[in-house]
PAZA-382919 format. One line per 4 residues: number of its first residue (from 1); their letters; for each residue x, y, z of N, C-alpha, C. Coordinates in steps of 0.02 Angstrom, whole numbers, m for minus. Example, Ala and Ser with C-alpha at 12.3 -4.5 7.8 and 13.67 -1.06 7.14 Angstrom:
REM PAZA-382919
1) AS) 660,m284,390,615,m225,390,660,m165,390 | 642,m112,354,684,m53,357,645,2,394;
REM end
This chain:
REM PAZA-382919
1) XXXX) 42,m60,0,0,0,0,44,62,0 | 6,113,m45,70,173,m57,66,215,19 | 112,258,39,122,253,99,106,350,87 | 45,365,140,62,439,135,101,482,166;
5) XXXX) 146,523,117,186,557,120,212,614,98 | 235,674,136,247,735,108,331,738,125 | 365,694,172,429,698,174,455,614,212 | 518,615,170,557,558,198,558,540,260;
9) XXXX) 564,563,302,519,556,393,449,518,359 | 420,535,348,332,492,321,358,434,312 | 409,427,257,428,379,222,452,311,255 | 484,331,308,545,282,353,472,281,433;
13) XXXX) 429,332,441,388,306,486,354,260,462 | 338,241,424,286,209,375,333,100,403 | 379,122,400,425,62,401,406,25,465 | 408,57,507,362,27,585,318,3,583;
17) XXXX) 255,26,532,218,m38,511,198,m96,524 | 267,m124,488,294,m184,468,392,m196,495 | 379,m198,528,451,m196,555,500,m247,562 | 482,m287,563,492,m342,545,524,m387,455;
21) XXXX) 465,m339,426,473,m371,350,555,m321,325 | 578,m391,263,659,m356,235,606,m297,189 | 669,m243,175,645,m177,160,705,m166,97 | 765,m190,120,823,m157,108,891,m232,70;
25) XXXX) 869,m255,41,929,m306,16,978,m308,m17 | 1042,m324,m3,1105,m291,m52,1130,m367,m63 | 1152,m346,m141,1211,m400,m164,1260,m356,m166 | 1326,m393,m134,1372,m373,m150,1427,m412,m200;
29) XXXX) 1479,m374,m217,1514,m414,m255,1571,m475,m205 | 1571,m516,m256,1614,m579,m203,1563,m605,m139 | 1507,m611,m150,1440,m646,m132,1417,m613,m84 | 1450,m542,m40,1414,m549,5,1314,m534,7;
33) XXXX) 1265,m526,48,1218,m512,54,1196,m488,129 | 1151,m432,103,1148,m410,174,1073,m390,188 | 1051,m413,222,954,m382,210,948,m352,273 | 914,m286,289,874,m244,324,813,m255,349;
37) XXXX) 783,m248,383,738,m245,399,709,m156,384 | 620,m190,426,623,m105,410,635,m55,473 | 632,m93,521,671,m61,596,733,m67,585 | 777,m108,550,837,m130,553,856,m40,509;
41) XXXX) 832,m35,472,853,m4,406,832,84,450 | 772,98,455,747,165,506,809,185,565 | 838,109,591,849,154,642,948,161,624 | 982,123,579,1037,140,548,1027,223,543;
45) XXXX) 969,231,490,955,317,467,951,367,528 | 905,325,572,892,390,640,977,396,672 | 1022,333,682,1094,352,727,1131,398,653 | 1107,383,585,1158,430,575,1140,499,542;
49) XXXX) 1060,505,555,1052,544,569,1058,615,622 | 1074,548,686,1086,587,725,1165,632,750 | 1193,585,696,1270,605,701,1268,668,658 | 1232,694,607,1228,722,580,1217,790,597;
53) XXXX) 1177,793,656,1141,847,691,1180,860,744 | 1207,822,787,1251,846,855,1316,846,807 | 1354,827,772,1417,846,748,1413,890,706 | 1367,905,654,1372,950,610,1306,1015,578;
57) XXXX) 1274,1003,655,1208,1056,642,1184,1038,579 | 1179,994,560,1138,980,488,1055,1004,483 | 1059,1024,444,960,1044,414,980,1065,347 | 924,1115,340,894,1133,294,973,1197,256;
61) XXXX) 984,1180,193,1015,1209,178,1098,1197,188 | 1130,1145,220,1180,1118,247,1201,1072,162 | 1253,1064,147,1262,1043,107,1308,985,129 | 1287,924,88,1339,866,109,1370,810,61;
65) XXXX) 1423,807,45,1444,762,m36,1450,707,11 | 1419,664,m35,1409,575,m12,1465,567,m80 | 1536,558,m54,1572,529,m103,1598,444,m97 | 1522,408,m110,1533,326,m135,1497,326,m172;
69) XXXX) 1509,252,m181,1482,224,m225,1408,196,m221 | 1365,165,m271,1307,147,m284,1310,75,m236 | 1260,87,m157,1286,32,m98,1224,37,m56 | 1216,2,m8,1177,8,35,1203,55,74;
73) XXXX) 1232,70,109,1275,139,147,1267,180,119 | 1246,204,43,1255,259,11,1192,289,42 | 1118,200,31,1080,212,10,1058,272,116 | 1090,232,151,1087,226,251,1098,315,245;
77) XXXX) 1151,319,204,1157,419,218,1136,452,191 | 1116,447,123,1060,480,83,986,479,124 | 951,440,150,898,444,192,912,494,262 | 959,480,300,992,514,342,992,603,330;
81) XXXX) 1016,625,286,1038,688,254,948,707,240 | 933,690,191,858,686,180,815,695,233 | 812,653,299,780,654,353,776,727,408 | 847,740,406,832,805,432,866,860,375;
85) XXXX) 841,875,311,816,914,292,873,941,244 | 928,915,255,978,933,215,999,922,153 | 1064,950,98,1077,926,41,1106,871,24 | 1076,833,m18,1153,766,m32,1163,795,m83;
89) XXXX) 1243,825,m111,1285,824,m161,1333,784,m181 | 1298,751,m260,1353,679,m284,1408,722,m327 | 1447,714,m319,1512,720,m354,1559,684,m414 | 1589,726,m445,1593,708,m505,1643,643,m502;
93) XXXX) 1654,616,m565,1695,577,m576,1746,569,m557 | 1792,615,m601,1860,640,m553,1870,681,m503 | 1920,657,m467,1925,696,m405,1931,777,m417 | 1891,791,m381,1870,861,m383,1879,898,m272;
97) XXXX) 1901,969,m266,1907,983,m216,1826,998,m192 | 1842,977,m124,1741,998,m87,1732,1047,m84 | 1734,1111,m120,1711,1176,m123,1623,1190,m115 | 1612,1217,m76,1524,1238,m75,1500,1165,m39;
101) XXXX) 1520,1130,17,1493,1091,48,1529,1101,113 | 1494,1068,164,1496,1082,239,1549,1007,262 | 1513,952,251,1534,885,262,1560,875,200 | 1594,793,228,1612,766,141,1612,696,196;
105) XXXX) 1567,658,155,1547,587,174,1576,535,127 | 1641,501,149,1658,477,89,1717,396,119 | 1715,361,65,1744,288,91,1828,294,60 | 1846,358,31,1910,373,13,1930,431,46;
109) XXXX) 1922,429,84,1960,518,140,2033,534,115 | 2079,482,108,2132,527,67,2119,571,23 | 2078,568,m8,2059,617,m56,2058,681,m51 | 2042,683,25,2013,763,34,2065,805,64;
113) XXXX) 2057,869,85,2104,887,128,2074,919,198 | 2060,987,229,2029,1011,267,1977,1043,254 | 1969,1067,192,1903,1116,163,1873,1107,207 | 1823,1039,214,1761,1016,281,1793,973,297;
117) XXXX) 1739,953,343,1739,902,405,1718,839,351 | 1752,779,379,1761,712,332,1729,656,369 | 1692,622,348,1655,557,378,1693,522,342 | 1733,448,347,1747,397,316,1707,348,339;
121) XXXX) 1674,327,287,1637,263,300,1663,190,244 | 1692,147,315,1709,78,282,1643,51,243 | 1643,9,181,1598,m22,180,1585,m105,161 | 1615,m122,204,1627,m195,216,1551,m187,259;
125) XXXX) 1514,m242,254,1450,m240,317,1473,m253,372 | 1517,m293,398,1557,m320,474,1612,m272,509 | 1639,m200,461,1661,m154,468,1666,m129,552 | 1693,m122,577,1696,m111,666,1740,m39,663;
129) XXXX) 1770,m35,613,1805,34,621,1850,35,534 | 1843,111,516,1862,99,453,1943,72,430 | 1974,44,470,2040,3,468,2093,22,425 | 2096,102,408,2169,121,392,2170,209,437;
133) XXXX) 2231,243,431,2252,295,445,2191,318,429 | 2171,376,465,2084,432,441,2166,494,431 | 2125,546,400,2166,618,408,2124,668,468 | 2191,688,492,2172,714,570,2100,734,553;
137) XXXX) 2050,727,619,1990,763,619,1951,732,587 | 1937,658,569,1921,647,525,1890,602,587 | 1816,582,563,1755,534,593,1760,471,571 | 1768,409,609,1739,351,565,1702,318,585;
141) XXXX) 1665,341,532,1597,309,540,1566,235,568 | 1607,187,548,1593,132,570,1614,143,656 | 1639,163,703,1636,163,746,1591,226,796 | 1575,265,767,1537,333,783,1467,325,765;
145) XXXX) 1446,288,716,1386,281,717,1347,247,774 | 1358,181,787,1332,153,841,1329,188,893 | 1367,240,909,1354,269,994,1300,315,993 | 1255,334,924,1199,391,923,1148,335,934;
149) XXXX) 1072,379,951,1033,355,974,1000,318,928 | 955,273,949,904,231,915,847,268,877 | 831,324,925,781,376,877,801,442,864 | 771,467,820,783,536,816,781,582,871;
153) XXXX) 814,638,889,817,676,972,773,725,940 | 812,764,885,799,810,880,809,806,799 | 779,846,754,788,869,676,753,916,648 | 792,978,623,767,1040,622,701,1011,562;
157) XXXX) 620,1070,563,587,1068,508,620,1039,458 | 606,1017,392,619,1017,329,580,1066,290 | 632,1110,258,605,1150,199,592,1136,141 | 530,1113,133,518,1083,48,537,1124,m5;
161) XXXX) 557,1189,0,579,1212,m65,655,1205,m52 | 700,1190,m14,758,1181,9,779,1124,m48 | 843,1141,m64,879,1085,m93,883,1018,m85 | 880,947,m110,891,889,m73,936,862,m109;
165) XXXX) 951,865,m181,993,833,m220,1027,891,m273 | 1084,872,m262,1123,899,m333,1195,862,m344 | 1208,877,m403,1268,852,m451,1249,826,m489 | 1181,770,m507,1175,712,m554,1095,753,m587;
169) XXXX) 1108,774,m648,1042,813,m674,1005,880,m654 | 947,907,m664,918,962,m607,928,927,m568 | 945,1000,m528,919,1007,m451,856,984,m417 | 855,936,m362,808,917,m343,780,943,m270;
173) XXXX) 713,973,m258,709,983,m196,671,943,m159 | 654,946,m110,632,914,m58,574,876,m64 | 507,924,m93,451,929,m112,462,883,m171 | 490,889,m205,513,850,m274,557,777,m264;
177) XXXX) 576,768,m218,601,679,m196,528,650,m195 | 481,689,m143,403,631,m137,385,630,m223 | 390,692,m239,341,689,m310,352,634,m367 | 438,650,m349,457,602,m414,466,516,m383;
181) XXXX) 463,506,m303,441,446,m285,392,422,m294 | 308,470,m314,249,443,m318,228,413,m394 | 271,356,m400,266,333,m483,233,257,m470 | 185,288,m534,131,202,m541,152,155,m577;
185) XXXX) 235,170,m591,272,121,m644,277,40,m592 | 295,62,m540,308,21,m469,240,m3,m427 | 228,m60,m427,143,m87,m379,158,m75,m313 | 108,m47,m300,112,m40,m225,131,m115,m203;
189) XXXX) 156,m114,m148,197,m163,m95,240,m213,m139 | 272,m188,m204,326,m252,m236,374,m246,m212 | 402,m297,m221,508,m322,m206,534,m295,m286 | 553,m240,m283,594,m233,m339,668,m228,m352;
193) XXXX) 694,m259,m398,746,m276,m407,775,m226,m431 | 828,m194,m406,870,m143,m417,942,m139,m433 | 963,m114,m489,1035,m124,m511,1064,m77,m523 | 1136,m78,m494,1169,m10,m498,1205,m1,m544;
197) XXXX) 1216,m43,m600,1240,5,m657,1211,2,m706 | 1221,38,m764,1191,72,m834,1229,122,m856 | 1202,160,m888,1238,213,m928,1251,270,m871 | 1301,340,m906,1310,385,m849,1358,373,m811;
201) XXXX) 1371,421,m768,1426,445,m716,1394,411,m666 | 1472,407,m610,1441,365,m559,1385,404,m514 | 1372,466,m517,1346,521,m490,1283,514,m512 | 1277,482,m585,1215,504,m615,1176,401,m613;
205) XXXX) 1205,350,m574,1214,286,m586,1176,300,m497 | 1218,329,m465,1202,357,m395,1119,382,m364 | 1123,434,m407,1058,471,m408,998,429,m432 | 1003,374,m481,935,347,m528,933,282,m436;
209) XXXX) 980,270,m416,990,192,m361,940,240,m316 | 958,305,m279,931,329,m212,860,344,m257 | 848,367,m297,770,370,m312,705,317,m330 | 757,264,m352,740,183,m352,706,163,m304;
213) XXXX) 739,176,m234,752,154,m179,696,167,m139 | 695,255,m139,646,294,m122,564,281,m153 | 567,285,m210,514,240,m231,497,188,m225 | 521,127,m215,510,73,m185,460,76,m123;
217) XXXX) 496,112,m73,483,117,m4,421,168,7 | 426,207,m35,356,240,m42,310,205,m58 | 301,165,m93,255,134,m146,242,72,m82 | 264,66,m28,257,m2,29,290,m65,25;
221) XXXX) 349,m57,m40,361,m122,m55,455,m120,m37 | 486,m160,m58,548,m175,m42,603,m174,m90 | 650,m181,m85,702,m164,m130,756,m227,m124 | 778,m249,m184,841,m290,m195,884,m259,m234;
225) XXXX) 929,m227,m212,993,m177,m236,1046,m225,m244 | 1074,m225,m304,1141,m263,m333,1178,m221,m368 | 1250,m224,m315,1308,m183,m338,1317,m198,m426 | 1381,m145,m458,1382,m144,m529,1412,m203,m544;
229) XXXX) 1461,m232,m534,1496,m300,m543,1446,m350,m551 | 1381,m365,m497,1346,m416,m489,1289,m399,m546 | 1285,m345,m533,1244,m329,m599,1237,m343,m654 | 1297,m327,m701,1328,m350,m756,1358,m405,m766;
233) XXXX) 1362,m456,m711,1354,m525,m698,1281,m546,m727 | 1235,m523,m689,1180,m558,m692,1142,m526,m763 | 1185,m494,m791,1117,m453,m862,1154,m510,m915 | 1220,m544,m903,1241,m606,m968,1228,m657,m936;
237) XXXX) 1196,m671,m882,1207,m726,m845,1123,m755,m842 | 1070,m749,m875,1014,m788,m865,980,m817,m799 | 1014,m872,m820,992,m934,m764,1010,m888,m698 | 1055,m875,m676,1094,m855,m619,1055,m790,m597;
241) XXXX) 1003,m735,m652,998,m696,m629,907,m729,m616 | 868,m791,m645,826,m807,m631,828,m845,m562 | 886,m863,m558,884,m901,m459,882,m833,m418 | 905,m765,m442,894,m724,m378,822,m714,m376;
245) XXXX) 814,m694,m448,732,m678,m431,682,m709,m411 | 696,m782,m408,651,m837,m359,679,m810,m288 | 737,m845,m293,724,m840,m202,734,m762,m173 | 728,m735,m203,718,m641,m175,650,m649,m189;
249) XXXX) 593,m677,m219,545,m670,m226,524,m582,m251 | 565,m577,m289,565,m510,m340,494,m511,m388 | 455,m456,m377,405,m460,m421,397,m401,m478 | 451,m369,m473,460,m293,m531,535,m288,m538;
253) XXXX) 549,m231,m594,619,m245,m584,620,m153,m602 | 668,m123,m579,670,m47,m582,648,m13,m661 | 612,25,m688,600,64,m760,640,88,m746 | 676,113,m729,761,174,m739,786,154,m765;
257) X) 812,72,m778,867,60,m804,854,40,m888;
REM end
């Protein structure tokens, strides 16, 4: 059942529901798999959400580059950022300096220098701490997340005409994530199968996965997200990509791609 909603908070309350049922499923490459729940998946978003807000005053108008890749983590901080009200900015291909952003959320921190404040997030799922040198001042995530709370404390309004997305196409605002989530391409309550690569920049490969995603979950149904490797495994691979879709019990498969 489509879930009513005017903001991503709607979206992830809606998940309590059913709390119980998977929401959130990843293939990764070199087999791993990792499924969410929908408490499992809400309350990842509310701790790093909440890291978001006591470390970096995040809301409305805060700008933040999520520099990974097309992942379930991408998908954990994009909701996060979204939730209380802020920008996700995807970034280009090549390394480029974080000019005009506050944070820089990213699984390559060498990259950066001091411009902002740096989240490194490992993304191994068993990850306990991101396991090389950080650059001074630098957060990691895999160990900082777990110590925020289970629910949200606090998260400024969201401004629907406020920014929510940029780098990959227009600008998207706030008001415009529900709009372009409310698509009848997707049945209310399906498992859809989601793949992260196709044509485009990884920015623009990025952007089509978090709106996938978002639609899914709007629409009441669930998501099976498969990294690009497994992907392009399974688009020559037939048979192999008909055993996921049995036992994922997949009943749509994303129109984006």
């Amino acid at each position: 059942m489509k879930v009513p909603a005017s903001t991503v908070a709607d979206v992830l309350a809606a998940l309590q529901r059913e709390p119980g049922r998977p929401r959130l499923t990843w293939y990764g490459d070199g087999g791993e798999r990792i499924e969410l729940s929908g408490a499992v998946l809400e309350n990842w978003v509310s701790k790093t959400a909440n890291l978001l807000v006591e470390e970096f005053d995040a809301g409305p108008r805060v700008r933040i580059l999520l520099d990974l890749p097309p992942h379930w983590r991408t998908v954990v901080w994009a909701l996060a950022v979204w939730r209380v009200g802020a920008c996700v900015v995807l970034p280009p291909d090549a390394p480029a300096s974080p000019s005009g952003v506050d944070v820089v959320v990213t699984d390559r921190p060498d990259r950066f220098g001091r411009e902002a404040p740096v989240v490194a997030v490992a993304l191994p799922a068993l990850a306990r701490t991101f396991g090389a040198a950080l650059p001074a001042g630098a957060i990691d995530a895999a160990a900082a997340v777990m110590t925020y709370g289970d629910v949200i404390g606090w998260a400024p309004p969201v401004d629907q005409a406020a920014l929510a997305l940029v780098g990959a196409g227009p600008d998207v605002t706030h008001a415009q994530l529900i709009d372009r989530a409310d698509d009848a391409t997707i049945p209310d309550g399906a498992r859809t199968l989601v793949s992260t690569s196709g044509t485009g920049s990884v920015a623009d490969r990025t952007a089509r996965t978090l709106h996938d995603v978002l639609r899914s979950l709007r629409s009441g149904g669930s998501v099976v997200l498969v990294d690009p490797a497994t992907s392009e495994a399974l688009a020559s691979d037939t048979p192999r990509r008909d055993r996921l879709v049995a036992t994922e019990r997949v009943t749509a498969t994303s129109p984006s791609r």
